[in-house]
TORKEVEX-889378 format. One record per atom (N, C-alpha, C): residue in three letters; z, x, y. Coordinates in steps of 0.1 Angstrom, whole numbers, padded with zeros to 4 digits, always signed. Layout:
BEGIN
ALAZXY/...
//
This chain:
BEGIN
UNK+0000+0008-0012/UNK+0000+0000+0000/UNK+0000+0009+0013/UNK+0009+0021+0014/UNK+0008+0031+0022/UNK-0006+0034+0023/UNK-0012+0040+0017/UNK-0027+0044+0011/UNK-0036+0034+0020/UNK-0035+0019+0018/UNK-0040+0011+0023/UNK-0038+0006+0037/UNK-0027+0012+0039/UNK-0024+0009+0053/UNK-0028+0022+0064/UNK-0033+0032+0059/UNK-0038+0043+0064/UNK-0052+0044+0068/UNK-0059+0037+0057/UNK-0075+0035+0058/UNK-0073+0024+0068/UNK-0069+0013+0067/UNK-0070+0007+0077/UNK-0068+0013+0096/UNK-0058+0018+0096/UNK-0056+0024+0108/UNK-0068+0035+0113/UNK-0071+0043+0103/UNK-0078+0054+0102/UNK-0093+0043+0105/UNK-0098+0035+0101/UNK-0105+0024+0101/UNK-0106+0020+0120/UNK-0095+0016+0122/UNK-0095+0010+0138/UNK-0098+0020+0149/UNK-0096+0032+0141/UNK-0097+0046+0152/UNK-0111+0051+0153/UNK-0115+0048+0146/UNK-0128+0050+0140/UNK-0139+0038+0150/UNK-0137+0030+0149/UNK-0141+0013+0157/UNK-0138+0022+0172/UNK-0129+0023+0174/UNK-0126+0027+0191/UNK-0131+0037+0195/UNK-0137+0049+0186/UNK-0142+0057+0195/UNK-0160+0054+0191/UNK-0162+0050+0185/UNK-0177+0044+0178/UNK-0180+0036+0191/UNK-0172+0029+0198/UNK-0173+0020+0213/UNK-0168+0029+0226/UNK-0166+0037+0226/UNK-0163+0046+0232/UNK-0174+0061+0232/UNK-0186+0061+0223/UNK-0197+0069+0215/UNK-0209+0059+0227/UNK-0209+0046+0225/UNK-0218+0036+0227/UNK-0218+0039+0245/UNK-0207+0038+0245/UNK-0204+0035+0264/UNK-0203+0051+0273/UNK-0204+0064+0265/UNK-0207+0072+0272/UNK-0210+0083+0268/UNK-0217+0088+0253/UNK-0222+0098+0246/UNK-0216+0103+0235/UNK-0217+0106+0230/UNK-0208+0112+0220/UNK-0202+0129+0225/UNK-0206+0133+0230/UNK-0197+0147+0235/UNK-0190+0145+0246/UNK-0192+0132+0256/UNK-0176+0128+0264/UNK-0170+0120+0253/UNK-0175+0114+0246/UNK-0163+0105+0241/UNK-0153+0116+0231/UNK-0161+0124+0231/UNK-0152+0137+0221/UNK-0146+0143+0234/UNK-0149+0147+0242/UNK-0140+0154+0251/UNK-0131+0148+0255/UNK-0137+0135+0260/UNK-0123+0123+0265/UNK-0109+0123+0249/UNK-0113+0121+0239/UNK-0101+0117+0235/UNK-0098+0126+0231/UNK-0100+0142+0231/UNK-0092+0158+0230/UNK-0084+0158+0239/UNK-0087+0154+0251/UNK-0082+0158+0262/UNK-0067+0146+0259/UNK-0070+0130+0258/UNK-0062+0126+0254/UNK-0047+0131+0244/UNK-0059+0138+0233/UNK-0042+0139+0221/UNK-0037+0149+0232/UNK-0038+0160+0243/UNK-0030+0169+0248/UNK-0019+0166+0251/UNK-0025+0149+0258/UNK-0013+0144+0274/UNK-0001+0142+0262/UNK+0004+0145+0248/UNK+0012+0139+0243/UNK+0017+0126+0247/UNK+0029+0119+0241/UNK+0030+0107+0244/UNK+0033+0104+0259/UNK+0038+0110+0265/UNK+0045+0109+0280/UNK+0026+0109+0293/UNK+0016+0117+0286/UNK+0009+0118+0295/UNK-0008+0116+0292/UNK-0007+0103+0283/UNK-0020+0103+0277/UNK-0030+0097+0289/UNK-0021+0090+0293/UNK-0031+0079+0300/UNK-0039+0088+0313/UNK-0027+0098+0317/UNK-0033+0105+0332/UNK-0042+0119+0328/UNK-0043+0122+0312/UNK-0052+0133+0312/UNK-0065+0124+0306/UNK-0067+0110+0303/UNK-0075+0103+0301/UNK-0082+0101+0314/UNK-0074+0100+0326/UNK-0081+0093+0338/UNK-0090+0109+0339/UNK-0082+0118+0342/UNK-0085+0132+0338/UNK-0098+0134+0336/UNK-0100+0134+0323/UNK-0114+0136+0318/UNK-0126+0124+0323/UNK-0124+0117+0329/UNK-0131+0106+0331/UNK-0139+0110+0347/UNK-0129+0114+0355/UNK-0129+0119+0368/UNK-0134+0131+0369/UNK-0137+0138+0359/UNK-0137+0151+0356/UNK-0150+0152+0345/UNK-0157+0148+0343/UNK-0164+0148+0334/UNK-0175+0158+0324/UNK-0173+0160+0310/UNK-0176+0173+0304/UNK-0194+0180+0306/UNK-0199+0171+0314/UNK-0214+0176+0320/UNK-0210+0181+0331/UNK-0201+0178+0337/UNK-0199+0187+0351/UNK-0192+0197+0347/UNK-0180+0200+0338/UNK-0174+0212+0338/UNK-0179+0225+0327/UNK-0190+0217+0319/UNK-0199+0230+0311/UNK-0207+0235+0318/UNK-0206+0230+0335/UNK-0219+0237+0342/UNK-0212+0248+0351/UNK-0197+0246+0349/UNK-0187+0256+0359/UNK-0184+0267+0347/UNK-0180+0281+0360/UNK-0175+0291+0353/UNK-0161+0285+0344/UNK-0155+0293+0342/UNK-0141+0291+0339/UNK-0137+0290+0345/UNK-0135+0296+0354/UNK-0126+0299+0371/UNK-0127+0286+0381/UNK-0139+0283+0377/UNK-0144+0269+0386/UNK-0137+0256+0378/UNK-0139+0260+0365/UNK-0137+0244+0356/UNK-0117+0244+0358/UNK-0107+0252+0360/UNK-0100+0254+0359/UNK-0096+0248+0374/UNK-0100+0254+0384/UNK-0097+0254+0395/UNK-0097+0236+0398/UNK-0114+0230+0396/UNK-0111+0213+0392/UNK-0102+0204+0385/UNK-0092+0211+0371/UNK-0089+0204+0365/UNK-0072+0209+0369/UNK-0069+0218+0381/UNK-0057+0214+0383/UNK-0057+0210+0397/UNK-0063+0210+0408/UNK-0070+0208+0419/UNK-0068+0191+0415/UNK-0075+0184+0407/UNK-0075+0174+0409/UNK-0063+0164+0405/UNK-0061+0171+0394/UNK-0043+0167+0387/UNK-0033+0170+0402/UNK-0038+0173+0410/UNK-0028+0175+0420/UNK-0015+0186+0417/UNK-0017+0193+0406/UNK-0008+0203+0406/UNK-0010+0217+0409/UNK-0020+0218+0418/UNK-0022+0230+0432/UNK-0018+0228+0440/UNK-0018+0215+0446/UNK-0008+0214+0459/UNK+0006+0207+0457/UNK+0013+0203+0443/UNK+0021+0201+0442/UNK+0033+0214+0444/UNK+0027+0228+0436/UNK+0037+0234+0437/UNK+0035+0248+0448/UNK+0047+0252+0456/UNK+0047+0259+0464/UNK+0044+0272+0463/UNK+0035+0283+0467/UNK+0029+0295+0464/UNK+0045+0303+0465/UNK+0053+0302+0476/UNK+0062+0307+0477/UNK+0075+0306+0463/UNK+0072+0298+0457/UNK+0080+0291+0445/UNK+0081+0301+0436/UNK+0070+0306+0430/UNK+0057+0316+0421/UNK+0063+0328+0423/UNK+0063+0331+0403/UNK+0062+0346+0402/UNK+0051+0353+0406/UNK+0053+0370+0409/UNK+0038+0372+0412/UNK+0028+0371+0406/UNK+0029+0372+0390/UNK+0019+0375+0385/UNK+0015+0358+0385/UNK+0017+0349+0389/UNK+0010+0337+0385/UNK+0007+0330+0400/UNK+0013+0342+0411/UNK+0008+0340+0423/UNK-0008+0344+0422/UNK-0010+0357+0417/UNK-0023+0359+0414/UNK-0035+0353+0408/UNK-0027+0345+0397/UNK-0037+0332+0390/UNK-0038+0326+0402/UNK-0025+0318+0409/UNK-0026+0305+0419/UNK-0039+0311+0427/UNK-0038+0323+0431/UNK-0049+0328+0447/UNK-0062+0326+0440/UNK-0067+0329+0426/UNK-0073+0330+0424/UNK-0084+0315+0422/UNK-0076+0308+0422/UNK-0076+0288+0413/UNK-0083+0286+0431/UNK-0071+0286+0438/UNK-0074+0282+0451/UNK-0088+0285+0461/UNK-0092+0299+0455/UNK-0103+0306+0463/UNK-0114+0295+0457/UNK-0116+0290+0449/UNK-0125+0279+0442/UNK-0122+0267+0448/UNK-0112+0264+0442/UNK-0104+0252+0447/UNK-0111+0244+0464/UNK-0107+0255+0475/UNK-0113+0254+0489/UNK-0127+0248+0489/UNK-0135+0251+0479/UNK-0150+0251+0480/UNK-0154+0234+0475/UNK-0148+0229+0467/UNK-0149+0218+0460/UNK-0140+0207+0465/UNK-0124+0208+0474/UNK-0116+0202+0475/UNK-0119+0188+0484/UNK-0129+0188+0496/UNK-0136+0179+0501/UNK-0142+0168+0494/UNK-0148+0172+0484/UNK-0158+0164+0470/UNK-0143+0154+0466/UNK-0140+0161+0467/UNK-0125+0153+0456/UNK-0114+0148+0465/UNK-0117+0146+0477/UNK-0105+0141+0483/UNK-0102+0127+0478/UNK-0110+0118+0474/UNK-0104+0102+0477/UNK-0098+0101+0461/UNK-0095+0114+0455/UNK-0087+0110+0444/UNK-0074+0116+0448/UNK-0071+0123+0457/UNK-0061+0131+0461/UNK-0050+0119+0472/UNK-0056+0109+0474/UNK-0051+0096+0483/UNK-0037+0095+0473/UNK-0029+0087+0481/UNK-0015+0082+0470/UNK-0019+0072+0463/UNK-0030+0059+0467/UNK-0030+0054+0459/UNK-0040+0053+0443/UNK-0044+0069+0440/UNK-0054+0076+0430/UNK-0048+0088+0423/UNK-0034+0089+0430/UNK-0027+0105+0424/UNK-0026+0098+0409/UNK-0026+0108+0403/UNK-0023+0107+0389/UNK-0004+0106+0388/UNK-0005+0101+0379/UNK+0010+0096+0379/UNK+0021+0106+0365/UNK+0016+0114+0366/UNK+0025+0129+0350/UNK+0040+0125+0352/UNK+0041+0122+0341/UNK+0055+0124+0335/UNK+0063+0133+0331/UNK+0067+0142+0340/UNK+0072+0160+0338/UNK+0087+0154+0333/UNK+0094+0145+0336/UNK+0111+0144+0329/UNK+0110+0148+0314/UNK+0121+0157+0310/UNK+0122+0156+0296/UNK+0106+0161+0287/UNK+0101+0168+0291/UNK+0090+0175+0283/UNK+0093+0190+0279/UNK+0087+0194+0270/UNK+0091+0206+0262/UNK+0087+0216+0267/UNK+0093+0225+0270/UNK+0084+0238+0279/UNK+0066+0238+0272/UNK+0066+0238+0258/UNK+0051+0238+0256/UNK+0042+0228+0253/UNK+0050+0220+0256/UNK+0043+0208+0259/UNK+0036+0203+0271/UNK+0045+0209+0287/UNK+0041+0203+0296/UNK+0027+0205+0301/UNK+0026+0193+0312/UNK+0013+0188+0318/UNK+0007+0203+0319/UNK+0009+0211+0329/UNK+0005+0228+0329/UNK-0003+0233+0318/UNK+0006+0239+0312/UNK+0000+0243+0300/UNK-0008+0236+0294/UNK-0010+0221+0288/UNK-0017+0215+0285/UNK-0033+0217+0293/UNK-0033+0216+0302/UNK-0044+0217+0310/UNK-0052+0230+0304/UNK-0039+0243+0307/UNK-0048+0258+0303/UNK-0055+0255+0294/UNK-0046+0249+0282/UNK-0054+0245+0270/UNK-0070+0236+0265/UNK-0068+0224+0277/UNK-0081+0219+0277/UNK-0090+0231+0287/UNK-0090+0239+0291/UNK-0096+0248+0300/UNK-0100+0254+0290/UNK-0091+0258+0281/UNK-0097+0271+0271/UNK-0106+0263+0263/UNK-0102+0248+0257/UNK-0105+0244+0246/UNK-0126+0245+0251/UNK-0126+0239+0263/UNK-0138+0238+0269/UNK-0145+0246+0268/UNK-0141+0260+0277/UNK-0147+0271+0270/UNK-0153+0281+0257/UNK-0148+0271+0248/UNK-0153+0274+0233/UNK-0159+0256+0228/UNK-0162+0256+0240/UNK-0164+0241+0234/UNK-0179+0235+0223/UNK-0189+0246+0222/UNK-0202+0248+0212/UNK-0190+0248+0197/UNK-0182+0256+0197/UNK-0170+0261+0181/UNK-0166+0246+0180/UNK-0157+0241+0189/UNK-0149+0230+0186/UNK-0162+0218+0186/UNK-0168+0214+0192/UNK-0173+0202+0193/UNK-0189+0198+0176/UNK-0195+0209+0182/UNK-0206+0212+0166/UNK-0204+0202+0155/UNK-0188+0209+0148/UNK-0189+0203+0133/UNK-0182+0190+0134/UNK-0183+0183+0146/UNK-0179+0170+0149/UNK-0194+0162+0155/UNK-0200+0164+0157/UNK-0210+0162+0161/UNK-0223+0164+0154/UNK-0220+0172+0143/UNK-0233+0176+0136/UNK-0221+0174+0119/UNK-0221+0167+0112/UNK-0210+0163+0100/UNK-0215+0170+0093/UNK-0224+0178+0093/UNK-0229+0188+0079/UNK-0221+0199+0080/UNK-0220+0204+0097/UNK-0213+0213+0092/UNK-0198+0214+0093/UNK-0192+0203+0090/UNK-0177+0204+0091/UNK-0173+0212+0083/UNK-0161+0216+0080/UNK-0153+0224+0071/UNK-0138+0218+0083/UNK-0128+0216+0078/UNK-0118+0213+0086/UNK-0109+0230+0084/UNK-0107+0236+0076/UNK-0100+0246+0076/UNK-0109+0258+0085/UNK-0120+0254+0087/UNK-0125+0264+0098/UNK-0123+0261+0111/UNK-0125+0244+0112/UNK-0120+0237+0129/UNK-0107+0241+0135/UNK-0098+0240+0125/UNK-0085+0243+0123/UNK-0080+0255+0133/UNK-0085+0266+0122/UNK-0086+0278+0128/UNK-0094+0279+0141/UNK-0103+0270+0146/UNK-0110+0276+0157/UNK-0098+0271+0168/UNK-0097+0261+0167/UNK-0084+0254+0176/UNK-0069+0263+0180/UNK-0063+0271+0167/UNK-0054+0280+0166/UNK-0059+0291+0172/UNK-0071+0296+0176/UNK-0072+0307+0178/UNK-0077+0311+0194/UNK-0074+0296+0201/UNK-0079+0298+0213/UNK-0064+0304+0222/UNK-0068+0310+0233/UNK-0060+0317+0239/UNK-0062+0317+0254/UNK-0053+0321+0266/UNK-0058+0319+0277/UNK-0051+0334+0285/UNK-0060+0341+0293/UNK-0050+0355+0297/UNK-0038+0349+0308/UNK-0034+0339+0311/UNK-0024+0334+0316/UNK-0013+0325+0312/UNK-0020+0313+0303/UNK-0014+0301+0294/UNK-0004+0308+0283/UNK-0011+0317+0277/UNK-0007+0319+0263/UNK+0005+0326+0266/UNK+0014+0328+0284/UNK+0026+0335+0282/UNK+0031+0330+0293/UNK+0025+0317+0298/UNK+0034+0310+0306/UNK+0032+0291+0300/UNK+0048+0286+0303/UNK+0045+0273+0301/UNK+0043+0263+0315/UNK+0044+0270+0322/UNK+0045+0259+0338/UNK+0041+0271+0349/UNK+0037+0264+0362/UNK+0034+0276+0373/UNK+0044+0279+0377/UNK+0056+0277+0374/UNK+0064+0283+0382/UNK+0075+0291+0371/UNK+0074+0290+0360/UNK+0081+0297+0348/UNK+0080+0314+0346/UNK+0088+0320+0344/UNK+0090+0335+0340/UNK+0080+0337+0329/UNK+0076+0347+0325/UNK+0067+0350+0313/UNK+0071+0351+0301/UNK+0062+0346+0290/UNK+0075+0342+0280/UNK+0075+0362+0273/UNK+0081+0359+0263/UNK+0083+0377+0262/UNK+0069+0378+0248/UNK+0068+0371+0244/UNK+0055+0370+0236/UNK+0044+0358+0236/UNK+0036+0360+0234/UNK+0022+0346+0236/UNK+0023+0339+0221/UNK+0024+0329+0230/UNK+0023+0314+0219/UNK+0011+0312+0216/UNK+0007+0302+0207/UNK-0008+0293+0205/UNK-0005+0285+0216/UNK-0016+0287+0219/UNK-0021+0274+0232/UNK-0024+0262+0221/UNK-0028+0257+0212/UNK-0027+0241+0202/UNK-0024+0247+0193/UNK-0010+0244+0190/UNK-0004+0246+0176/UNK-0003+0240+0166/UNK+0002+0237+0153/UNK+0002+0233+0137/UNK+0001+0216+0142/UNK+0011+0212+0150/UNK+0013+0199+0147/UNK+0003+0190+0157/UNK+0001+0198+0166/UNK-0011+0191+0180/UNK-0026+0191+0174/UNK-0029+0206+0162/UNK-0039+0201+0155/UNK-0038+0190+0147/UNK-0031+0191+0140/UNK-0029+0179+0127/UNK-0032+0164+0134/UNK-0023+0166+0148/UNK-0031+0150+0157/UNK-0043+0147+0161/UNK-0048+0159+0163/UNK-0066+0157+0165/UNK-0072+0154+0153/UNK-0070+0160+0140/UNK-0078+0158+0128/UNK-0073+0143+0130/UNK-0058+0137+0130/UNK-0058+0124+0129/UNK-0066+0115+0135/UNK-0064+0117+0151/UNK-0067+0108+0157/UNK-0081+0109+0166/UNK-0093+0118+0161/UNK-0103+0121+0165/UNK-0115+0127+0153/UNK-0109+0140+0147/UNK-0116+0144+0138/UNK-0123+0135+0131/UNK-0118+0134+0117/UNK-0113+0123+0108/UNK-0122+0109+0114/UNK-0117+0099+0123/UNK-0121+0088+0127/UNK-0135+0091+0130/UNK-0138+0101+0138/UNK-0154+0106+0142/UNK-0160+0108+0131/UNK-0157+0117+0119/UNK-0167+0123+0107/UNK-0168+0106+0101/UNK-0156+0099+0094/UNK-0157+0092+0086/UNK-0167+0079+0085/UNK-0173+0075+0092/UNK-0185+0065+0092/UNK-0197+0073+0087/UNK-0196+0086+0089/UNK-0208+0092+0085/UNK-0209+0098+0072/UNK-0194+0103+0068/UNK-0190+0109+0054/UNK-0178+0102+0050/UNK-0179+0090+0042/UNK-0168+0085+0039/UNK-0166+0094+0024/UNK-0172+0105+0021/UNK-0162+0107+0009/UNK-0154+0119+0012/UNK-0151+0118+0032/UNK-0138+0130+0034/UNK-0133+0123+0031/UNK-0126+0108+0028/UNK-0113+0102+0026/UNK-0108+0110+0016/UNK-0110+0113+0001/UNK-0106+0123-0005/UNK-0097+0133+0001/UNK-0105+0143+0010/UNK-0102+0151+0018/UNK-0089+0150+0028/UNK-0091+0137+0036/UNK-0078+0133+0048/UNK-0065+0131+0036/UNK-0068+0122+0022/UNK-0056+0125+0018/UNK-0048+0136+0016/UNK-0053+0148+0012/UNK-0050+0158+0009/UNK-0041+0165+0022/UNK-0042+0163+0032/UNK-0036+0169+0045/UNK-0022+0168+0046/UNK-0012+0173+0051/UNK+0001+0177+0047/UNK+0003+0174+0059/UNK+0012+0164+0062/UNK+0020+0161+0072/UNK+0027+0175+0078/UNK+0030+0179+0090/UNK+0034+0192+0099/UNK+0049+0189+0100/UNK+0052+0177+0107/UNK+0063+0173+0111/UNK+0066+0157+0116/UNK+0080+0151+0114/UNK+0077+0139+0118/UNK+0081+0138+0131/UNK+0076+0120+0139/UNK+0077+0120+0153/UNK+0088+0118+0151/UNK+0091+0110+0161/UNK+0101+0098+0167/UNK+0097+0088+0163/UNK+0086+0083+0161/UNK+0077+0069+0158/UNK+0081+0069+0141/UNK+0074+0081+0137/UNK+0077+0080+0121/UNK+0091+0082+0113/UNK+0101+0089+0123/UNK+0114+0087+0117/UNK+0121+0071+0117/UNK+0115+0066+0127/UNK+0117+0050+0131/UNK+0111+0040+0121/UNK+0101+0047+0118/UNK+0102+0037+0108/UNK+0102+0038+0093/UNK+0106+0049+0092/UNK+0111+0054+0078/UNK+0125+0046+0077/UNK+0132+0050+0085/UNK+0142+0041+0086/UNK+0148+0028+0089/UNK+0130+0017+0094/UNK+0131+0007+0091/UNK+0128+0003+0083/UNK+0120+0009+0074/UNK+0114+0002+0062/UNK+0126+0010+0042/UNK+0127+0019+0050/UNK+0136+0028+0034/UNK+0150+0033+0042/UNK+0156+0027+0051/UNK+0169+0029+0053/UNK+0173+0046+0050/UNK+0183+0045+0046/UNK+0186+0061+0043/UNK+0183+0064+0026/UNK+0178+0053+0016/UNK+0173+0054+0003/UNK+0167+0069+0000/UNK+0165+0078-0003/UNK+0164+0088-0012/UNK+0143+0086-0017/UNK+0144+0073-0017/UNK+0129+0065-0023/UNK+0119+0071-0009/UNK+0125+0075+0000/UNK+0113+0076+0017/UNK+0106+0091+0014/UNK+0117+0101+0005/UNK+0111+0112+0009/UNK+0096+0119+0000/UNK+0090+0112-0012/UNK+0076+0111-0014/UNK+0069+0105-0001/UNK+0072+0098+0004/UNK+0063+0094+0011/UNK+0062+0097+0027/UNK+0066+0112+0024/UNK+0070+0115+0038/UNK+0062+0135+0042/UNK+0055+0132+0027/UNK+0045+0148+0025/UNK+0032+0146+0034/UNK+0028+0138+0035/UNK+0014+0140+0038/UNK+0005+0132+0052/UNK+0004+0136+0059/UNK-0005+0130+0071/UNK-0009+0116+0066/UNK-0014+0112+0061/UNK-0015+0099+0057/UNK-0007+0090+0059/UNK+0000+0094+0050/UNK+0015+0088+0049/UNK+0020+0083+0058/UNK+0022+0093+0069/UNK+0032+0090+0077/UNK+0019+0079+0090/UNK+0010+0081+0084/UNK+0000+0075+0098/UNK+0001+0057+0088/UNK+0002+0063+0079/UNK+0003+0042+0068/UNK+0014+0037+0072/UNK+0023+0044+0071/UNK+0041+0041+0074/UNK+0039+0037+0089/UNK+0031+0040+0100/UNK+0034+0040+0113/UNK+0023+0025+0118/UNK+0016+0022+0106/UNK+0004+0011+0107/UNK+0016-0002+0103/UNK+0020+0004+0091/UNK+0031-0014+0084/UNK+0041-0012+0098/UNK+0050-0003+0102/UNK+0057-0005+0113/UNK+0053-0012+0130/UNK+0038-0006+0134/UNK+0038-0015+0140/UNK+0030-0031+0136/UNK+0022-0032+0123/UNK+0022-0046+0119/UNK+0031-0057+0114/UNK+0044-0048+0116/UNK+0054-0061+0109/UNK+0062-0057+0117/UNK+0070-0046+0119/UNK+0083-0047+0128/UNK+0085-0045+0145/UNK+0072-0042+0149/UNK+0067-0044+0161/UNK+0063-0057+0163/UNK+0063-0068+0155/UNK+0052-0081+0157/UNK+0069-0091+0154/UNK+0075-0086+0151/UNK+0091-0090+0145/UNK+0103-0091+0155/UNK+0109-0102+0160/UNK+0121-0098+0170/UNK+0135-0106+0162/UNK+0133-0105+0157/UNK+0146-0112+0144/UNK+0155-0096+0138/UNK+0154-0081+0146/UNK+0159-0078+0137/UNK+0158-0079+0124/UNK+0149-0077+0116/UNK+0148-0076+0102/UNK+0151-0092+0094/UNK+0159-0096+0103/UNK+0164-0109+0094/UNK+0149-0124+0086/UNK+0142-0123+0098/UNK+0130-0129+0094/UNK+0119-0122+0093/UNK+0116-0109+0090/UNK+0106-0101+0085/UNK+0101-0107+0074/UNK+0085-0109+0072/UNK+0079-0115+0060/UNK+0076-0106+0051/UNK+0082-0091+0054/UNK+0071-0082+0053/UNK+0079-0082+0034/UNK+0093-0083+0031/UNK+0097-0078+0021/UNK+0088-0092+0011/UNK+0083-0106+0019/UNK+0082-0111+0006/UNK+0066-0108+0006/UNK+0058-0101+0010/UNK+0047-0094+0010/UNK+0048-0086+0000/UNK+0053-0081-0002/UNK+0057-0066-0012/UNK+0062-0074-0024/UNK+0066-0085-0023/UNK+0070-0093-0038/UNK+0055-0101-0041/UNK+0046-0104-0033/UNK+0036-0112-0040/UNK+0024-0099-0043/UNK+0027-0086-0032/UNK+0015-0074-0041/UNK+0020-0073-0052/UNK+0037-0071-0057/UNK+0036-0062-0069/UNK+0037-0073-0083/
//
């Protein structure tokens, strides 16, 4: 039933970016919802507006320097933070962002108005998670974007343990040792997309993209090993298998936890009884 509650979801995601393929190409609708999994939960919606405002035919025609300088220029986090603030060495990035920045900042004023600022959610974010860094990351991701985008676009040549790696292996000479513009340097360089931020793209982009075209990766998506669980999936592990001992099979594998997270919001999101009038247990008495 998990199994089946997976294909289904994996099913709906698939539908949304197929209409999302229709309404603006298939290499923005792949950039739009990369850019998406970044914003994590707190900031999906403003690195969506993001990419939209920002669009991947305009920024494969900029250097780096340029595509970078747009995509924090416009997020408003160039003029949010004070040069004075800034270590030196990221004073040096900032001069550098800005010397671009000046040239384009006119083009882009009427998103810079209060009522177009993008609205980031910085409370309570993880040093490597925040808006900042996230951005380096779509900057870098762009920059290799022929590696990343190809074996999603062309399904012959997928191989997911190669995408994998291409994703792990991007780097930024500023990102990869800072998490915010105004942060110390870390003492060693992180992955700019790490274990569990890939595993969400294969979820919620890869996977949904290849599968109309190759349904016999399903095989394959089974096989994928859950990284780590959310907040979403501990929630409902524990609404549906309490602290029972019976949750932890079904708590290995990406699937899994994306089936577990499909019956949670089809029954106990659709449910305000507190469990007491859930139909869901006499469902499970007329499957088995």
């Amino acid at each position: 039933m998990i199994e089946a509650a997976a294909q289904h979801r994996l099913a709906r995601k698939s539908a949304r970016l197929a209409r999302s393929v229709a309404a603006q190409g298939p290499e923005q609708a792949l950039y739009q919802a990369l850019a998406q999994t970044l914003g994590y939960r707190n900031n999906q919606q403003p690195f969506t507006i993001l990419s939209q405002r920002l669009p991947l035919r305009r920024l494969l025609k900029c250097s780096p320097l340029q595509r970078e300088a747009l995509l924090y220029g416009v997020s408003t986090f160039l003029e949010s933070v004070r040069y004075e603030d800034t270590l030196p060495d990221t004073r040096a990035y900032l001069r550098s962002l800005w010397d671009e920045w000046w040239q384009v900042r006119d083009e882009c004023q009427h998103w810079l108005t209060e009522r177009q600022l993008l609205r980031w959610r910085l409370v309570g974010a993880r040093p490597g998670n925040h808006p900042h860094r996230r951005l380096g990351a779509l900057g870098a991701l762009l920059g290799n974007w022929s590696a990343v985008s190809a074996p999603l676009l062309e399904s012959t040549r997928w191989s997911q343990a190669a995408w994998r790696e291409t994703l792990l292996a991007l780097t930024h000479d500023h990102w990869s040792t800072h998490y915010t513009l105004l942060s110390a340097p870390a003492k060693r360089p992180s992955t700019l997309i790490g274990e569990s931020r890939v595993h969400e793209m294969l979820a919620n982009v890869a996977y949904p993209m290849l599968m109309p075209q190759r349904t016999r990766l399903w095989a394959e998506y089974l096989e994928l090993p859950a990284v780590q669980d959310n907040q979403k999936v501990r929630r409902a592990v524990l609404r549906l298998f309490g602290d029972s001992a019976y949750a932890v099979p079904f708590r290995t594998k990406l699937h899994q936890h994306q089936g577990l997270l499909q019956i949670y919001e089809d029954f106990c999101l659709e449910d305000d009884s507190a469990c007491a009038g859930c139909p869901f247990p006499e469902r499970l008495k007329e499957w088995s």
